[in-house]
C-alpha positions in Angstrom: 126.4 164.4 129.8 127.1 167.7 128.8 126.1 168.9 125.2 128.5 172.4 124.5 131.5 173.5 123.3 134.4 171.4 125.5 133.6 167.9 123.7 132.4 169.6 120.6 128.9 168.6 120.6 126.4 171.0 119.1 123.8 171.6 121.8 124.3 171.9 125.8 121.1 172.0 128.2 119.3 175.1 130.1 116.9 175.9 132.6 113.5 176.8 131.3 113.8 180.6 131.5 117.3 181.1 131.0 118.4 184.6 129.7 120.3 183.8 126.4 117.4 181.4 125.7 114.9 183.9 126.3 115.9 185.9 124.1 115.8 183.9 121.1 112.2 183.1 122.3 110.9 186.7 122.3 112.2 186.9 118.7 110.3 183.4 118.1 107.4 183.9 115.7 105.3 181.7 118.6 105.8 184.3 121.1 102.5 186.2 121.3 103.4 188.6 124.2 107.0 190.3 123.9 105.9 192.9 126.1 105.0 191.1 129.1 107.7 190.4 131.9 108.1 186.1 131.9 110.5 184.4 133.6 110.3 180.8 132.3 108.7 180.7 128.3 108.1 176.6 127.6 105.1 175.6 129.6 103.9 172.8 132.0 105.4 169.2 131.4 108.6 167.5 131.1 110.6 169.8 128.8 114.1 170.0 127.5 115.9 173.6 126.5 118.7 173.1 124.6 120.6 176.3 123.8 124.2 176.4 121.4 127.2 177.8 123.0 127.1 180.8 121.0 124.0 181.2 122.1 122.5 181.7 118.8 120.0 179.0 118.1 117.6 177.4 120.7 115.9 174.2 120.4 112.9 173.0 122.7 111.7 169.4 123.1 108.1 169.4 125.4 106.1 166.8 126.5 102.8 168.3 127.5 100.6 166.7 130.0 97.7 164.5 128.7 95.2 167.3 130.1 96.4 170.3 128.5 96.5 168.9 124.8 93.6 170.0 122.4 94.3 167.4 120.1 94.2 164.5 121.8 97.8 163.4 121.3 100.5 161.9 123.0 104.0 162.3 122.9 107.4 164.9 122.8 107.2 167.1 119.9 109.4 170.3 119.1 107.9 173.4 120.9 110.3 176.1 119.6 113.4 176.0 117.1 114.8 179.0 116.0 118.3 179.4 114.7 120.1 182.9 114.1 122.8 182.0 112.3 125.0 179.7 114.4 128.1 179.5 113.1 129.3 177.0 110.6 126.3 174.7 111.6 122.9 173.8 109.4 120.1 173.8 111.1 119.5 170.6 109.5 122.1 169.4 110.9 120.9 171.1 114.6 117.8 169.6 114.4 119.5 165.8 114.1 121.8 166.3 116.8 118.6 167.8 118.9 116.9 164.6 117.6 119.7 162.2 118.7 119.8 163.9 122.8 116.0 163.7 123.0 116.4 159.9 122.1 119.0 159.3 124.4 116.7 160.9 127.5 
């Protein structure tokens, strides 16, 4: 299932590292090194980069391996949202339809 512009969902998927996508990330207030060449920005895990087809807002669903979490937790949680204006669309609303995909995977 495709999430962009054709069927007029909000979201479609990306590779970890993708260029649009990247730069949203290096303009991310969790994004401690801007300077530093990286080619893919989410991490180790099962991850899901979702990216809007004006290529505006990002959204990033992780699930972290057991091993690499301080806190003890399990479980998906948001690892980067950042919306820069996307057209028409709340980010309320972006974060529901992110929501909705993450259920359905």
């Amino acid at each position: 299932m495709l999430y962009g512009a054709p069927d007029g969902q909000l979201w479609m998927p990306v590779r970890d590292g993708d260029p649009s996508a990247m730069a949203l990330f290096l303009r991310h207030y969790s994004c401690t090194n801007r300077s530093r060449r990286v080619y893919q920005f989410v991490g180790p895990g099962e991850k899901l980069v979702l990216l809007t087809p004006c290529a505006r807002a990002l959204f990033v669903w992780r699930k972290e391996r057991d091993e690499y979490r301080m806190d003890g937790q399990h479980g998906v949680n948001c690892a980067v949202f950042r919306n820069e204006g996307a057209p028409g669309v709340l980010s309320s609303d972006l974060i529901r339809a992110a929501d909705q995909i993450a259920f359905s995977r």
